[in-house]
C-alpha positions as CSV (number, residue, x, y, z in Angstrom):
1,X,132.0,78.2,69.1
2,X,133.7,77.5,72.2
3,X,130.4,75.0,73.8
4,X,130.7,73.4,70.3
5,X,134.8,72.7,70.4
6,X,134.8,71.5,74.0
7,X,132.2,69.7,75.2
8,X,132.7,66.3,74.9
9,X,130.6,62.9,76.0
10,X,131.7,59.5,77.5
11,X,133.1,57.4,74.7
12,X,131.8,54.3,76.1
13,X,134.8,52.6,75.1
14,X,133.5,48.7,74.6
15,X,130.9,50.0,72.5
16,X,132.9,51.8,70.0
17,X,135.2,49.3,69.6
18,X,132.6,46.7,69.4
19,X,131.3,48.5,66.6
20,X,134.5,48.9,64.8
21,X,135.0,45.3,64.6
22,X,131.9,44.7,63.9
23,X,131.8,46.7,60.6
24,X,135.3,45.5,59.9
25,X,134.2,41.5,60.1
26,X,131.0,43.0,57.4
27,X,133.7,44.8,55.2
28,X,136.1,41.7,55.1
29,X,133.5,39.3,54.2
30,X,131.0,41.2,52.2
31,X,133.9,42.4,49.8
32,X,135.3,40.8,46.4
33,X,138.3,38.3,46.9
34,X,141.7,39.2,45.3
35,X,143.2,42.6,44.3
36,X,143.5,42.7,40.7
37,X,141.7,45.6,40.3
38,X,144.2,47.7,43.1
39,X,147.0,49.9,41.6
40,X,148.2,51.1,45.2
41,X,149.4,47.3,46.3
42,X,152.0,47.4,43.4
43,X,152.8,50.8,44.0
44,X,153.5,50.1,47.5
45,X,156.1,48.0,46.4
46,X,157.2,50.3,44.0
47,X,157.9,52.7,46.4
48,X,159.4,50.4,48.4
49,X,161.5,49.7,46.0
50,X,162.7,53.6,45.1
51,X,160.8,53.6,41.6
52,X,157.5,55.9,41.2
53,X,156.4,53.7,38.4
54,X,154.6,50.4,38.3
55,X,156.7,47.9,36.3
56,X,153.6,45.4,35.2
57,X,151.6,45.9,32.4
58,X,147.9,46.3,33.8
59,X,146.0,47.2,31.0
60,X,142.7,47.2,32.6
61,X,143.2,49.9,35.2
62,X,143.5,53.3,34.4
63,X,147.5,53.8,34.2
64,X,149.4,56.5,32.2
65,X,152.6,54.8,30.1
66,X,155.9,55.7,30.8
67,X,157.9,57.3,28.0
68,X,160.6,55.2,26.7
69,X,158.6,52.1,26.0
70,X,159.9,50.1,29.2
71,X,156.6,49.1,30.0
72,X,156.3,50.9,33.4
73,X,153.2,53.0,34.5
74,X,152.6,55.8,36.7
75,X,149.1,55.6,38.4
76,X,147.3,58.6,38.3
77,X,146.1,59.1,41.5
78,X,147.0,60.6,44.6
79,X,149.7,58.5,46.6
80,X,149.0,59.0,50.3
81,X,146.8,55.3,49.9
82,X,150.3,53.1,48.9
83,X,152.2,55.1,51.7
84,X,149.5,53.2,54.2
85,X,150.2,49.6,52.5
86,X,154.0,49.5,52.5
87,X,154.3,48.0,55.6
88,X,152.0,44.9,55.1
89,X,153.2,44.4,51.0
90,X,157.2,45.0,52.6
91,X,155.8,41.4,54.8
92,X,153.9,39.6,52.7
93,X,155.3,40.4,49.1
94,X,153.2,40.7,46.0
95,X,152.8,36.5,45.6
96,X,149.3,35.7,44.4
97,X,146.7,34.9,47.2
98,X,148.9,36.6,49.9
99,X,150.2,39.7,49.1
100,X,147.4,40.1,46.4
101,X,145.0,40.5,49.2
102,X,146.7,43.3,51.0
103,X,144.5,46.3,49.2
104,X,141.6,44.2,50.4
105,X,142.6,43.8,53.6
106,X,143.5,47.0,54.3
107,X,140.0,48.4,53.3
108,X,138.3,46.5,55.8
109,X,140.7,47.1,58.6
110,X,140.9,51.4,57.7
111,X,137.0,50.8,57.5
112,X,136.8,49.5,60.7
113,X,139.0,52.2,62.2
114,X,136.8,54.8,60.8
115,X,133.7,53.5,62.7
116,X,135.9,53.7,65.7
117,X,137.4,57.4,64.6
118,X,133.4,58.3,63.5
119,X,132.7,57.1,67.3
120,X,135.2,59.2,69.2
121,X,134.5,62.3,67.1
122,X,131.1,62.7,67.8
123,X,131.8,61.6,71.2
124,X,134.5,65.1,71.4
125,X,131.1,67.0,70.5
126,X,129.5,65.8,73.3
127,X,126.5,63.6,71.0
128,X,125.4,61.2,73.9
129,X,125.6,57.7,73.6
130,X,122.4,57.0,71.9
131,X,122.2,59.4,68.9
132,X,126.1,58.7,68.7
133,X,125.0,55.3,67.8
134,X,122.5,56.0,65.1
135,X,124.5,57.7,63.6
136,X,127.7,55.9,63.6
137,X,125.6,52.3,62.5
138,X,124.6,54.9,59.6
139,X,127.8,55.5,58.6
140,X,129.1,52.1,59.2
141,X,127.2,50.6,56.9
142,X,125.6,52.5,54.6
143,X,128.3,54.3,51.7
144,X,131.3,53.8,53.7
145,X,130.4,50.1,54.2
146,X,129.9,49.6,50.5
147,X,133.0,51.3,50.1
148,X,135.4,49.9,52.3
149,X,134.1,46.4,51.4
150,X,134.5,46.4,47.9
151,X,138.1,47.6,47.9
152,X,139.8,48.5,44.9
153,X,141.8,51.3,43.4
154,X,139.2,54.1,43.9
155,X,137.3,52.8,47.1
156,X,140.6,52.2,48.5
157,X,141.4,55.5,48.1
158,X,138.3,57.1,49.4
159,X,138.5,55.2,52.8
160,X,141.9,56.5,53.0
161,X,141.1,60.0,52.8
162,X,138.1,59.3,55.2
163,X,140.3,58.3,57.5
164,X,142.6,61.0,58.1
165,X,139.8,63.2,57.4
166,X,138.5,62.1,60.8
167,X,141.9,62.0,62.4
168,X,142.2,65.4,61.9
169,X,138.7,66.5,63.1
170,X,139.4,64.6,65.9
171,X,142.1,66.1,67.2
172,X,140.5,69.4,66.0
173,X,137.3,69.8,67.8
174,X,140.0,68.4,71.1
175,X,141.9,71.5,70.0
176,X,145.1,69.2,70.0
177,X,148.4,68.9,68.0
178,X,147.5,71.3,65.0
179,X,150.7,70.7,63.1
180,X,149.4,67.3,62.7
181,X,146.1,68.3,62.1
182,X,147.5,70.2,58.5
183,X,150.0,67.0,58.6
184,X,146.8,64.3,58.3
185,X,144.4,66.6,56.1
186,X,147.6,66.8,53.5
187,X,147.3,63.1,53.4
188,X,143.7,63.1,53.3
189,X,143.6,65.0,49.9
190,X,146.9,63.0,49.0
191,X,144.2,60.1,48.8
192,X,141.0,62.1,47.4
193,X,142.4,65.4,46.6
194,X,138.4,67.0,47.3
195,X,139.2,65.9,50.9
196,X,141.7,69.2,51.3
197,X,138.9,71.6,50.6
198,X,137.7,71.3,54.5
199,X,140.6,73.4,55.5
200,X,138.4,76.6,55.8
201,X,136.6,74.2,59.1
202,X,139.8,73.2,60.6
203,X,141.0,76.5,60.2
204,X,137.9,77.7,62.3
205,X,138.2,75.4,64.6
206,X,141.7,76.6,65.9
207,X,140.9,80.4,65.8
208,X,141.1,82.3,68.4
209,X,137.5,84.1,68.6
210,X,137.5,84.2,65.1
211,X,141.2,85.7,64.9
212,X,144.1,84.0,63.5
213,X,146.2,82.3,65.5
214,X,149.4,80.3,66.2
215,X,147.6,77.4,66.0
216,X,146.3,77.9,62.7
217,X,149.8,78.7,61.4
218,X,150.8,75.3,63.1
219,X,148.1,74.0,61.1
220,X,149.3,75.4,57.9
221,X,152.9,74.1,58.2
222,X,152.0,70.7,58.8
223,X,149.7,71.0,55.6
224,X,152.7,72.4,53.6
225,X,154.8,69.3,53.9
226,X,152.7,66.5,52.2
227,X,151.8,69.5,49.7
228,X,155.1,70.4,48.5
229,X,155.9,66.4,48.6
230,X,152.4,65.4,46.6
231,X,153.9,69.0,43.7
232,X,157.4,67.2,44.2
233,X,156.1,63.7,43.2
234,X,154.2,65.1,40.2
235,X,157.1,67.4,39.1
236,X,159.4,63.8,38.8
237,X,156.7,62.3,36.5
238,X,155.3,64.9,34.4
239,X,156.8,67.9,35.2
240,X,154.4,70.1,36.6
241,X,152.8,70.1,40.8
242,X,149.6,70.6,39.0
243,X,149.4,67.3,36.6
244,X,148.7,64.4,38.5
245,X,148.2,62.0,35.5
246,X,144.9,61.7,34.9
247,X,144.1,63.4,31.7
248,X,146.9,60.9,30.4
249,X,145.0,58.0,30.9
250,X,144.8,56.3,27.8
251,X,141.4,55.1,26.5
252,X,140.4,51.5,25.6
253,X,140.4,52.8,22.0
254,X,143.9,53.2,20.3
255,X,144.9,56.2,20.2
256,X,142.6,58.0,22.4
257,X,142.9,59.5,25.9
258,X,140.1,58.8,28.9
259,X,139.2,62.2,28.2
260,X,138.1,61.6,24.8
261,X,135.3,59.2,26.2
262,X,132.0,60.3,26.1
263,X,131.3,60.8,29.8
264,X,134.4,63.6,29.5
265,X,132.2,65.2,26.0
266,X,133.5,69.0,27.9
267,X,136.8,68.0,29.2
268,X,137.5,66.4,32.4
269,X,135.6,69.4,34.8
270,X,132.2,71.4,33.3
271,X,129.4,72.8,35.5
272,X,127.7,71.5,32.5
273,X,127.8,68.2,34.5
274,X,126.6,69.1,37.6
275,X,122.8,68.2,37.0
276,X,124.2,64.5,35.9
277,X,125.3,64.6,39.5
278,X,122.3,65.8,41.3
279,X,120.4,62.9,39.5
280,X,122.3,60.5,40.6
281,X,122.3,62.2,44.1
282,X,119.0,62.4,44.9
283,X,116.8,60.8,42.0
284,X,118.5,57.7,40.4
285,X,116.4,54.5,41.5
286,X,117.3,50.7,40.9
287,X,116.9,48.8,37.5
288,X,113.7,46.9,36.4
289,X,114.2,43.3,35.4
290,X,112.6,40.2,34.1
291,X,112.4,37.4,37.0
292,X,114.3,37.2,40.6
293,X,115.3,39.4,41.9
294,X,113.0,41.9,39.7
295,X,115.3,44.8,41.1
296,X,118.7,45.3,40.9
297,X,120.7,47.9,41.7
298,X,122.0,50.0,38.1
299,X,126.2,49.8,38.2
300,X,125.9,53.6,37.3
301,X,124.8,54.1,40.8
302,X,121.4,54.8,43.5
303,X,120.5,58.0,45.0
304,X,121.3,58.6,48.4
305,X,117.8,59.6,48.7
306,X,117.6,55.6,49.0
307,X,120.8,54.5,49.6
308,X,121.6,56.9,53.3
309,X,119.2,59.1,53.2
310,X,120.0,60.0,57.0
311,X,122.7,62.2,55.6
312,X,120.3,64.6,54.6
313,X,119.0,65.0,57.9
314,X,122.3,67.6,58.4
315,X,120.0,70.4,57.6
316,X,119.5,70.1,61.2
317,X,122.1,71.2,62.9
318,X,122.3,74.8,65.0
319,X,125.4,76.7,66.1
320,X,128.3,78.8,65.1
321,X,130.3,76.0,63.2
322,X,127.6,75.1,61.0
323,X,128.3,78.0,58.6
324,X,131.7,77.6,57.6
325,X,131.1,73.6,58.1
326,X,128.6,73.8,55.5
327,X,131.0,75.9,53.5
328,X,134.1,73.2,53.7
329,X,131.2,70.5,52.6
330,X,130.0,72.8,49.9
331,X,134.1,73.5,48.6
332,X,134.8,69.3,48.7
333,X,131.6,68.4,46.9
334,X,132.0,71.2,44.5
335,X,134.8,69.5,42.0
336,X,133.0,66.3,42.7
337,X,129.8,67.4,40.9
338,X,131.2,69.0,38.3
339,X,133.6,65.8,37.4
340,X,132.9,63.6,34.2
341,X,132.1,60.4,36.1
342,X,130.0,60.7,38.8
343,X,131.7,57.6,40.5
344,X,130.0,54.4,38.3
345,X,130.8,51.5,38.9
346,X,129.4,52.1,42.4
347,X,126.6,51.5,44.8
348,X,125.3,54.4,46.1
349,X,126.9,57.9,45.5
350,X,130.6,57.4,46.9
351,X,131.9,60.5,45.9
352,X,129.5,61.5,49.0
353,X,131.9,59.9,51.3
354,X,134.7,63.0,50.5
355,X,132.5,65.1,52.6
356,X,130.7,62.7,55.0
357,X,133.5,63.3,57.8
358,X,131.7,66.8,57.8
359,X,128.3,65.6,57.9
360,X,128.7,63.6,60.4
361,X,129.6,66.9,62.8
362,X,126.9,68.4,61.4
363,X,124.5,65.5,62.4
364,X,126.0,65.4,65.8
365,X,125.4,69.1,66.2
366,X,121.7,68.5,65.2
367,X,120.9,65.4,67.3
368,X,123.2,66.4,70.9
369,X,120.9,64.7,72.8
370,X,118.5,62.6,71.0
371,X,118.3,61.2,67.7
372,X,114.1,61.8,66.0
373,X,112.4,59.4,64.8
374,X,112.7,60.3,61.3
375,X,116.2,60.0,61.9
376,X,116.4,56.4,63.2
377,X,114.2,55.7,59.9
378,X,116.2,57.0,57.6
379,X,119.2,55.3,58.8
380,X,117.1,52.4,59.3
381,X,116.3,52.8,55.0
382,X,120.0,52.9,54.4
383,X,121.1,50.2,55.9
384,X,118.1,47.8,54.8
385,X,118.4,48.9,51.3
386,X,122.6,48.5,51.3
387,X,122.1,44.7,52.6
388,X,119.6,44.2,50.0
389,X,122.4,46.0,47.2
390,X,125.4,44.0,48.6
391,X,123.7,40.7,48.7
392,X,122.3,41.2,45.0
393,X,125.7,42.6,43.8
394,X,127.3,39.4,45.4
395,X,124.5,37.0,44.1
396,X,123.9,38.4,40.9
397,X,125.2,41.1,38.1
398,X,124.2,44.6,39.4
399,X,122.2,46.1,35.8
């Protein structure tokens, strides 16, 4: 455990950054213009403005009624993501065409700061400078690119969460600052609760030859604080730590909750829905159509067989983290497979992207020194096949 936590590589500063605003300038221009689809830029201000409710009637996004009849909303999801865009919608407001844009924004520049924070992780592993790169360009703009460019409540949300994810395995494979360690993997779930379910890695990553240590308790008090004020905010709307919202969610027929929709036909979590995911993880292909462009990618999603295949090049990794890193990816993907929706509309499988932070120590701990051929090609698929699903998504209707 101890080669794996403290070796570390050159950074190669230029290159890093170069590649974080690289994918940033892709995510800002590849992604849709305007934010009506975004329930964190309204709650930003809401916050901002000491209400937990959005006062505008959305009726398109998936927002739970307040009772009374005033109109107001709670949003159902986690709230670490409006925490991040205060600051620019306290400057710029919510006026169409400026403020608007802020969700949008924001996903490009947190993508871009993950390629950087995907960069300076595997560099505290000690990947040298070429695999590093392989595998950070597969990151950059596979899943995470398709994410952090199209924006939106849920994408939004997920680049988020990938972002302190890698914060805190930054600092934790540097062994540094573990109270803010549990501080940034609070926020990550805050964003995409899965997210919180690689505590058993961070936990192994501060303890003392396997022992518990102060480190780890450090660790778990800094986790305690965005817990107890994520059970605090759902305690003011619907009186329980537990009930975020969601399974209020009304449906688009009167009457009905999201829950009554067909996709939810054994409630809102079921193993019964796990082999739904696996399809669409490793066997769902594009749609057939008449005339140009012949293929198009299905709205429901594309396997990640063909959409970043690399990632399943993990398998390769050797030492005494793998285990319980394996374990942590295991525990986040778990609730994800066994959740009604398996993440439509979508290109890709972006409920991947809760555990990718993981995968992409486990790559670096299989390729240390030099990335295979196979891998190369696999990223090389990914990308290839994401610039052909962005440019047809833009062009034309995805199927």
């Amino acid at each position: 455990m101890t080669a794996q936590r403290t070796a570390h590589a050159e950074p190669d500063h230029a290159l890093g950054v170069g590649l974080a605003l690289l994918a940033l300038a892709v995510y800002w221009f590849t992604g849709p213009q305007g934010a009506g689809g975004d329930q964190f830029v309204p709650l930003a201000d809401a916050f901002l403005h000491g209400r937990l409710s959005i006062p505008v009637d959305r009726p398109w996004l998936e927002l739970v009624p307040v009772p009374g009849g005033s109109g107001a909303q709670y949003s159902p999801f986690p709230p670490a993501p409006a925490l991040t865009l205060m600051p620019l919608v306290a400057l710029l407001g919510l006026f169409p065409g400026v403020g608007e844009l802020s969700g949008n924004v924001m996903a490009a520049i947190v993508g871009g700061v993950n390629v950087a924070l995907a960069w300076y992780l595997l560099a505290g592993i000690g990947v040298a400078l070429k695999p590093r790169l392989v595998i950070v360009i597969g990151f950059a703009f596979t899943t995470h690119g398709w994410v952090a460019g199209m924006a939106g409540t849920h994408h939004y949300a997920a680049v988020v969460a990938t972002f302190f994810l890698l914060l805190a395995l930054n600092l934790a494979v540097r062994h540094r600052l573990p109270a803010l360690v549990g501080l940034t993997l609070g926020l990550a779930a805050g964003s995409r609760l899965p997210t919180g379910l690689a505590l058993p890695l961070l936990l192994a990553l501060f303890a003392d030859r396997w022992r518990p240590s102060r480190a780890q308790a450090e660790l778990l008090l800094g986790l305690a604080v965005p817990a107890a004020l994520f059970a605090a905010y759902n305690i003011a709307r619907f009186g329980s730590p537990f009930d975020t919202g969601y399974v209020h969610i009304p449906s688009g027929d009167a009457g009905l909750l999201v829950t009554d929709e067909r996709w939810f036909s054994h409630g809102l979590i079921s193993p019964l829905y796990i082999p739904r995911h696996l399809y669409a993880i490793f066997v769902q292909g594009p749609v057939l159509v008449d005339g140009f462009p012949y293929l198009k990618p299905s709205i429901t999603g594309l396997s990640l067989t063909l959409s970043a295949p690399f990632l399943f090049w993990a398998v390769k990794a050797r030492g005494p983290l793998v285990a319980v890193t394996w374990l942590s990816v295991g525990l986040i993907l778990l609730p994800d497979v066994m959740h009604g929706s398996w993440g439509f509309a979508q290109f890709g499988y972006r409920f991947v992207l809760d555990a990718v932070p993981l995968l992409l120590l486990l790559l670096g701990w299989g390729y240390r020194e030099r990335a295979s051929w196979s891998l190369m090609a696999a990223v090389t698929v990914g990308v290839t096949v994401h610039v052909w699903g962005i440019a047809v998504w833009n062009l034309y209707r995805p199927a």
